[in-house]
C-alpha positions in Angstrom: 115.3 123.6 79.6 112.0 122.9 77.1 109.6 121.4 78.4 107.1 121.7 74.9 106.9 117.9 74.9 104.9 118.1 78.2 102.0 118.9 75.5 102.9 116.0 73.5 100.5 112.7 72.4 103.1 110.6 74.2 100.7 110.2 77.1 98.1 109.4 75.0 100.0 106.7 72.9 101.7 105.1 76.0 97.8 104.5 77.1 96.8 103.1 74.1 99.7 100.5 74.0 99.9 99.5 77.4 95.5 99.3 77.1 95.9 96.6 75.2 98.0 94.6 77.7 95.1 93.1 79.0 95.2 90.8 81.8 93.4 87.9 81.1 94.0 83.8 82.8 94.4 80.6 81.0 93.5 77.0 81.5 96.4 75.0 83.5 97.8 78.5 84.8 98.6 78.0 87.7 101.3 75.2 87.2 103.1 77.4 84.8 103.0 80.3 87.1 104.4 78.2 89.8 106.8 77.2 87.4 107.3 80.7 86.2 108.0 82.1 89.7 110.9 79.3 90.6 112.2 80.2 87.5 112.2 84.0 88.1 113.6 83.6 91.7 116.3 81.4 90.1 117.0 84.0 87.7 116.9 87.0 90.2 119.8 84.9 92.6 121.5 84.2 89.4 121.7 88.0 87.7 122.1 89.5 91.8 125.9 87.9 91.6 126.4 89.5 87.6 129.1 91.9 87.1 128.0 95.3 87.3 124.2 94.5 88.4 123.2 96.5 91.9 119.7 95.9 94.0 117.2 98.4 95.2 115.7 97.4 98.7 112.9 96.4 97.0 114.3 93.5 95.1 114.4 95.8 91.8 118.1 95.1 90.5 119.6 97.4 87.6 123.0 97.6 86.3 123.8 101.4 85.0 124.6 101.4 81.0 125.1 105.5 81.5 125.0 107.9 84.0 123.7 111.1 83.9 126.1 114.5 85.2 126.6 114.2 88.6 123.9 116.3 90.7 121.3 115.9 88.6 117.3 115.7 89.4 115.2 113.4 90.8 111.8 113.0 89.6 109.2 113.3 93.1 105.8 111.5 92.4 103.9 114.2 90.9 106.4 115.4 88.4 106.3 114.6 84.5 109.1 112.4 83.8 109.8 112.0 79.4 111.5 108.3 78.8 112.5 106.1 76.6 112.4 102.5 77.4 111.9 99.0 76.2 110.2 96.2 78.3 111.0 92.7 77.8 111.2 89.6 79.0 114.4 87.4 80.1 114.3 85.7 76.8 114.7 88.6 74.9 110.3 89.1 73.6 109.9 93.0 73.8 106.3 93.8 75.0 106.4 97.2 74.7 109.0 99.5 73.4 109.2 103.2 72.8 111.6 103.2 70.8 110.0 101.0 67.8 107.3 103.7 68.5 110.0 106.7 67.6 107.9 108.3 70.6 109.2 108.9 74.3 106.7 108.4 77.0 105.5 111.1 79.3 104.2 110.3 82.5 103.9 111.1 86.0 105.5 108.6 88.4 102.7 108.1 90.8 100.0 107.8 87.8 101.7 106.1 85.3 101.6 105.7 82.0 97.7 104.6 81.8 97.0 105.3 85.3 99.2 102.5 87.1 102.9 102.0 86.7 103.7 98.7 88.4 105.8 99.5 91.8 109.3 97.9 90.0 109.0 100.4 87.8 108.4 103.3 90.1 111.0 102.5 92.6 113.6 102.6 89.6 112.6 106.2 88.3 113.0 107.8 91.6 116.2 106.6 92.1 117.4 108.0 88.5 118.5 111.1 87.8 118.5 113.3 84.5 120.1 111.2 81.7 120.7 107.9 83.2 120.7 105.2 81.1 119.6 101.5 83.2 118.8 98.3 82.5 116.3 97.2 85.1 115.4 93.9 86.4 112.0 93.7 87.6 110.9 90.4 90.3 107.6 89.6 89.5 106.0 90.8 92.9 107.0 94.3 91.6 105.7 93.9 87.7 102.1 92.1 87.0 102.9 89.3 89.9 100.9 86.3 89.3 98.7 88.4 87.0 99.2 87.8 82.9 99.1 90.9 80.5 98.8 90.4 76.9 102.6 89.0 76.0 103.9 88.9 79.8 103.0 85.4 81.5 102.2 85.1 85.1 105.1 85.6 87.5 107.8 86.9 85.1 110.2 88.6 85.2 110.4 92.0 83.6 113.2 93.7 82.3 113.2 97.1 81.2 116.3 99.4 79.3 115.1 102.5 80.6 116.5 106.3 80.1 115.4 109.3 82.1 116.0 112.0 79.2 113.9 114.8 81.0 111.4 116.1 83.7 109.2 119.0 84.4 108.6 120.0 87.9 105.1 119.8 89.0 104.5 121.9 92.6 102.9 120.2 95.6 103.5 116.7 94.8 105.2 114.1 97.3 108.7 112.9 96.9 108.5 109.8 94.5 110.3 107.4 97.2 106.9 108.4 99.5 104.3 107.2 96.2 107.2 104.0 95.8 106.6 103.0 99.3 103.3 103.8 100.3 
């Protein structure tokens, strides 16, 4: 396996994007984050009961688009995980995508892209394996809660189309299902 994209700028272009996701709160927020949570929970119930769409014990729901060969690896918390993904919401905006960059991200699962992946998005990596191909639904306790960040309003949810292409092992770190849950 190469792991010469371990050196790579990814990290340091997955910083800079999700940098400038700043969280920030508006007048009158609080009603539409109210509004924005029944309106997640609604659609969380709702996708639960889709065709094809399973749920992690945390809430996180994803429905596999590809799976990877059978036996493959598991990222622990300390290992460098190389994805591509695109994060959007349920209407379809794309926040962040790394794919419009032409650029997979490189990160560690317990550090994150720019030093904090949001928990929905942790619990989903350490239950993929080498090549799996998801599309993961994010409740908004797991993403940036009642929090906003540039594009992402309070309390939405966060959907993600998300493919483990690679890892390299990292000795001495936890298992990633240890960082997930505390």
């Amino acid at each position: 396996m190469r792991y010469g994209w371990v050196r790579t700028a990814a990290v340091l272009a997955m910083a800079a994007a999700l940098a400038a996701c700043g969280r920030e709160a508006a007048p009158g927020a609080d009603a539409a984050a109210a509004e924005n949570l029944r309106a997640a929970q609604f659609f969380m119930k709702s996708n639960a009961r889709a065709e094809g769409v399973q749920s992690l014990p945390s809430g996180v729901q994803y429905k596999v688009l590809q799976a990877g060969p059978a036996g493959g690896e598991r990222p622990d918390g300390n290992d460098l995980v190389r994805v591509d993904y695109e994060g959007s919401l349920t209407d379809g905006t794309v926040f962040d995508s790394s794919l419009q960059r032409g650029q997979p991200a490189v990160f560690t699962i317990e550090e994150g892209i720019s030093g904090s992946l949001i928990p929905g998005m942790r619990d989903a990596l350490q239950h993929m394996t080498v090549g799996d191909e998801w599309l993961v639904y994010i409740p908004p306790e797991l993403g940036y809660g009642e929090d906003s960040a540039g594009e992402i309003p309070p309390n939405s949810v966060l959907v993600f189309r998300l493919k483990l292409l690679d890892l390299a092992r990292t000795p001495g770190g936890g298992t990633a299902l240890d960082t997930a849950h505390g």
